[in-house]
N, C-alpha and C positions, 0 to 999 in steps of 0.2 A: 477236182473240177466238177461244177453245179453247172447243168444246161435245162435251163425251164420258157417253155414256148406258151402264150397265153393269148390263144387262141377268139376273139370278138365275131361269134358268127352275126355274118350278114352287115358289119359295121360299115363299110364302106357304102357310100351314097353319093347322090346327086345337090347339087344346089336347091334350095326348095325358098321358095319367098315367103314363106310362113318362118323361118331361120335368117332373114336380110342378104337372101342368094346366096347365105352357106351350107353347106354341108352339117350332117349333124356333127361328125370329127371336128368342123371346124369351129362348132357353136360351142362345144362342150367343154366348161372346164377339166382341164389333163393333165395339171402339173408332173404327175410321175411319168406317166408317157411322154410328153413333151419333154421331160429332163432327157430321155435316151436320144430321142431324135436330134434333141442340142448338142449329144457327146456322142452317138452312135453313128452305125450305116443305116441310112435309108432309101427306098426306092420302090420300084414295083414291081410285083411278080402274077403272073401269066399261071394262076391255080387250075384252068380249067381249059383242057386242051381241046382244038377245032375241030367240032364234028360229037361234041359230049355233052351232053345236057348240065346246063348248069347249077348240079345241085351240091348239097354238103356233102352228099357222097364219095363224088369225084374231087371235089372241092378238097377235101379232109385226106384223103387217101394222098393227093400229090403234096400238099402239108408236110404229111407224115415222113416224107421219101419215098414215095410207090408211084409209079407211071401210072395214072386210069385206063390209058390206051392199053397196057399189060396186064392190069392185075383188078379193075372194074368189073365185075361180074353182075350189079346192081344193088341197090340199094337195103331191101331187105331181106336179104340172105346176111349182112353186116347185122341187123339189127337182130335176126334168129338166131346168132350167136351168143350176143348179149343175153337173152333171154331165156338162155340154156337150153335152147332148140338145138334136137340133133339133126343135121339135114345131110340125107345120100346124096350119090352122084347125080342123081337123078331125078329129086325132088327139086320144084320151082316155088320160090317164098314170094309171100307178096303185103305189102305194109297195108294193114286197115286201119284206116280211122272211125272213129267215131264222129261223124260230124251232124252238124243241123240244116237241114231240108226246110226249104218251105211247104205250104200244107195242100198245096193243090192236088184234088186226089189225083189225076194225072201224074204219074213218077216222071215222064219227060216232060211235063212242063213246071216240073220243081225247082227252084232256084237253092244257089250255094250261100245257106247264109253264114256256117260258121264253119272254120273246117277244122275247130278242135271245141266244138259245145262248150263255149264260153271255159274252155281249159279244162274239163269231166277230171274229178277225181281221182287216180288211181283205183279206190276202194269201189266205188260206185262204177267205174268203166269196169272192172273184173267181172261184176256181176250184170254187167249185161254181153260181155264177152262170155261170160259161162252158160246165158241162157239161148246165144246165139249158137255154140254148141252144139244145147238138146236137140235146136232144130235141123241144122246145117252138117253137123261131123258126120261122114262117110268114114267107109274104110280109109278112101284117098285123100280127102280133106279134114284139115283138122285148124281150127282157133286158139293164139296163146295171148294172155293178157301183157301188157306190158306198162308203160309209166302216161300217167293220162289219157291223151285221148288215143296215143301209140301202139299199137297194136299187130300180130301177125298173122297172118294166115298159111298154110302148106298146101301145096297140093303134090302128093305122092306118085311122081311119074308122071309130073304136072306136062302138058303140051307149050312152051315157050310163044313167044311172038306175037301176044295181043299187045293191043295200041293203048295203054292206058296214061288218064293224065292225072297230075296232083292237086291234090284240094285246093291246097291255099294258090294256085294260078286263075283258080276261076272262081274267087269272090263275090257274091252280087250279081252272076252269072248265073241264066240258065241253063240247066247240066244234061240238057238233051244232045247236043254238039260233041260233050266228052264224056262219053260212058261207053265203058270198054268196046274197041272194036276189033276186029280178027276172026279167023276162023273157027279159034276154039273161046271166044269172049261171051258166046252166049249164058254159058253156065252164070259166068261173074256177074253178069246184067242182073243174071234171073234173081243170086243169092241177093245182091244191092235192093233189086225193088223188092224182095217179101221182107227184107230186115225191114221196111220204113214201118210195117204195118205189125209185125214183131214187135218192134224196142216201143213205137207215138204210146204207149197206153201201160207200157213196163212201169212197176212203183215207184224204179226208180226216177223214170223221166217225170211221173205224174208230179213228186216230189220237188224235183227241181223248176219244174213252172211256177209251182206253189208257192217257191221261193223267192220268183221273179227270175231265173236262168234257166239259158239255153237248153232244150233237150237233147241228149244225143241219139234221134230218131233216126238215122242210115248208118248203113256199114259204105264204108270209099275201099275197094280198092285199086293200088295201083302199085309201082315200082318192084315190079317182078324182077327175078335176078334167082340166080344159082349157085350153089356152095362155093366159094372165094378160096383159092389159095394163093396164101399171099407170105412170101420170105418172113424169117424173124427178124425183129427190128436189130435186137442183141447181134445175132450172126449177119446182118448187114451193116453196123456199124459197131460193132462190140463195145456197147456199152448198154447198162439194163434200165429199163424205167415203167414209169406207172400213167395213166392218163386219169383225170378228174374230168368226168362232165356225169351230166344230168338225163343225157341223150343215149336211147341205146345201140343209136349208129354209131357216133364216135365211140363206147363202149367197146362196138364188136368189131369197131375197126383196131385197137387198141390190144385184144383179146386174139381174134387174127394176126397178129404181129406181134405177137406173146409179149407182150406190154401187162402189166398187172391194171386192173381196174378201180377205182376205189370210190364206195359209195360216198354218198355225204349227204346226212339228216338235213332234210329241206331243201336239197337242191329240185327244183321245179321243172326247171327247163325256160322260165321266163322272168321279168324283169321282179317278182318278189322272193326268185330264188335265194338259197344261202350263199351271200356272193363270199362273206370272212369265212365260210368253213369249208368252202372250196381251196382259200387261200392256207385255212390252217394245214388243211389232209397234205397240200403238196408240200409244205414245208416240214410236216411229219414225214412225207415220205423221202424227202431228201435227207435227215436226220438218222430213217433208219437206213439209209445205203444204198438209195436210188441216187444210177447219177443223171438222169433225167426225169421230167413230167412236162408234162400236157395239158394244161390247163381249158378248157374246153367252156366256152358262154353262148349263153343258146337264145339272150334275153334281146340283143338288140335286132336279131333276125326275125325274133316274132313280133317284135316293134314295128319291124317293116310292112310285115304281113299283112298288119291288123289296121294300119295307117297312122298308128299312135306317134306322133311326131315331136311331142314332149317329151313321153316318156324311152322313145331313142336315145333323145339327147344325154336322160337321166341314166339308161343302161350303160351308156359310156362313160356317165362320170361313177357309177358307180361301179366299173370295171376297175376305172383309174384308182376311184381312193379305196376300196375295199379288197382289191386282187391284187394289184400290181404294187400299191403302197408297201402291203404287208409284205409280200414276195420279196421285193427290194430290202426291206428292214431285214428279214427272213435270210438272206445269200450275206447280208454283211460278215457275217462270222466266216466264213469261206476265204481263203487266199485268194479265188479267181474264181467268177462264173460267167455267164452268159444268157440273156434272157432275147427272147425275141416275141414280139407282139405284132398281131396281124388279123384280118378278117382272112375268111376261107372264101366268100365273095362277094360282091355286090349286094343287098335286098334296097331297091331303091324307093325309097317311098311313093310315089310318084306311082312305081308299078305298081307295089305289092308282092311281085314274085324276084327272082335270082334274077340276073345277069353275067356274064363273061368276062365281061373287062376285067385288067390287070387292078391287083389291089396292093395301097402301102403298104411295107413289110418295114421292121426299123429291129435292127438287130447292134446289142450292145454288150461288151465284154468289159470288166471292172478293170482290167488289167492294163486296155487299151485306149478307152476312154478318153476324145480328145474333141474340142469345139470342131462342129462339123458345119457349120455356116446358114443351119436351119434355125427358125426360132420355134417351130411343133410340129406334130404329127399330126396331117391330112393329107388327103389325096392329091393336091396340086401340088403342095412342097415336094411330097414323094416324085410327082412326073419331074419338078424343075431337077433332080438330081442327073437326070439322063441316065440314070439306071434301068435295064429292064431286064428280068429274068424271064425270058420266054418259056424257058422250060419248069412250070413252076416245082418239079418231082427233084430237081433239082439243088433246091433252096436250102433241104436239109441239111446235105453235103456242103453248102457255101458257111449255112451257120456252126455248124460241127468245125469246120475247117479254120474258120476265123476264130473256132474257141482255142483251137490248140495251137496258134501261132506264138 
């Protein structure tokens, strides 16, 4: 028995009249997804519990089978996992970005123009994460590089409890309003404003102007959090598996939950990611004796972010034909599986950042397979089911459950 979950972050959306009052689910061509929804269970599930900030964080953690209300500790303490960061009990992690500032010398009256420098490099982010480093690393703070503009920071015997917020919610925003605040946020302000004047004149930003792209002239931080213990997925469900994504949250969520990881040459994190070698690796890894994976898409949530409203549409279809196509071809040789496809939440284009609401979930077993009286997979088919999983930590259990009936 084959269980693979294939995960569309941020797919789920709003009507938008640039789409003729659809949704981008419901503009996009989905044959493969639509087939489940035609033969499978569909409805909605409740990823992000009341009172918990809407991110993939929490979003991905209840996915997985983990309560956020339990086992949340924040965001990048997940992703210093992935990154082969060791953190104590007592170390507080915090996700920096590289992003782009406007040029006002005033640092509070700088506006948020990009909050991943038109996507920086891996190669190129390193190297200005390594020169941030020479100026910034203390005994108690330390910089790791990570995948794009993705990045961590430590602070050793860090003080918890600043107010920080995330890039991509204040877009086109001036970043006076949100930059860290708290008792002990001074420090963060001070490293934020001398990065600007650090990185504006680094080769490598000079570089990338030259080129016509974004600099990535500020460090952001935010999404503080503390070392996560979090059950094994094996000893909570006995059975082993691997996660696929590009991200090194889901990574370290996946890693945390002794999930094996698996890279995949070209995966991005956005819509020119490698969408067929995300599809090969899980089908490799069900081959060699995973009886799960996680398939993890990171493209339609950046879609949202960025306002790109075509290429949403486009992430979703190329979730449908290039992930899920193969996956489906992929499980045929299998007596029985089970796949389930879903956003982790909301990015509504509209905003730009996450939302809460419940998202469709369509969960399909080869076995049991039967017309279920939807004609595809969107967000109103999903509500007309009068399904709703409130508890969305939940879901794992319902899908696991409905595989071994």
């Amino acid at each position: 028995m084959k269980y693979v979950v294939i995960l569309g972050d941020g797919m789920a959306d709003y009507p938008m009249p640039q789409l003729g009052d659809r949704t981008p689910l419901q503009s996009a061509k989905k044959p493969n997804i639509d087939f489940l929804a035609q033969n499978g269970e569909m409805g909605m599930v409740r990823t992000v519990p009341e009172g918990i900030p809407p991110g993939s964080d929490a979003a991905n953690l209840s996915v997985i089978g983990y309560d956020p209300r339990k086992y949340y500790t924040g965001r990048s303490p997940l992703e210093a996992v992935s990154m082969g960061v060791t953190l104590s009990e007592t170390d507080l992690a915090f996700r920096c970005n590289l992003v782009t500032l406007s040029e006002e010398e005033d640092y509070n009256k700088k506006t948020m123009i990009d909050y991943s420098s038109d996507e920086i490099s891996s190669a190129e982010a390193a190297e200005l994460i390594k020169e941030v480093n020479k100026h910034f690393r203390t005994d108690e703070i330390s910089f790791y590089p990570g995948i794009s503009y993705r990045h961590c920071m430590v602070w050793r015997h860090g003080p918890a409890g600043s107010r920080l917020t995330p890039p991509h919610d204040i877009l086109e925003r001036n970043i006076a309003d949100y930059l860290p605040e708290g008792e002990h946020a001074g420090l963060l302000r001070e490293m934020m404003q001398k990065s600007f004047n650090l990185l504006k004149n680094h080769t490598i930003n000079k570089a990338r102007t030259a080129k016509g792209l974004r600099p990535a002239n500020s460090l952001w931080l935010w999404g503080e959090g503390k070392k996560p213990s979090i059950p094994g997925f094996r000893d909570k469900y006995n059975i082993n598996g691997s996660v696929v994504s590009a991200v090194d949250l889901i990574k370290g969520i996946g890693l945390c939950a002794g999930l094996k990881s698996i890279d995949v040459e070209g995966a991005t994190g956005n819509i020119h990611t490698n969408f067929t070698g995300k599809a090969k690796a899980a089908i490799q890894e069900l081959e060699n004796g995973a009886d799960f994976v996680y398939i993890h898409v990171e493209a339609p949530d950046e879609c949202g972010h960025r306002y790109e409203i075509e290429n949403k549409v486009k992430s979703i279809e190329f979730l449908d034909s290039k992930v899920v196509g193969p996956i489906l071809e992929g499980l045929k040789q299998y007596d029985d599986y089970s796949i389930m496809v879903l956003p982790d939440h909301p990015t509504p284009l509209s905003l730009r950042t996450h939302t809460s609401e419940p998202v469709p979930y369509v969960i399909y077993r080869k076995s049991c397979g039967k017309p279920s009286g939807c004609t595809g997979y969107d967000e109103f088919q999903a509500q007309c089911t009068g399904v709703l999983i409130d508890k969305g930590h939940t879901l794992m259990d319902r899908f696991l459950g409905n595989s071994r009936k």
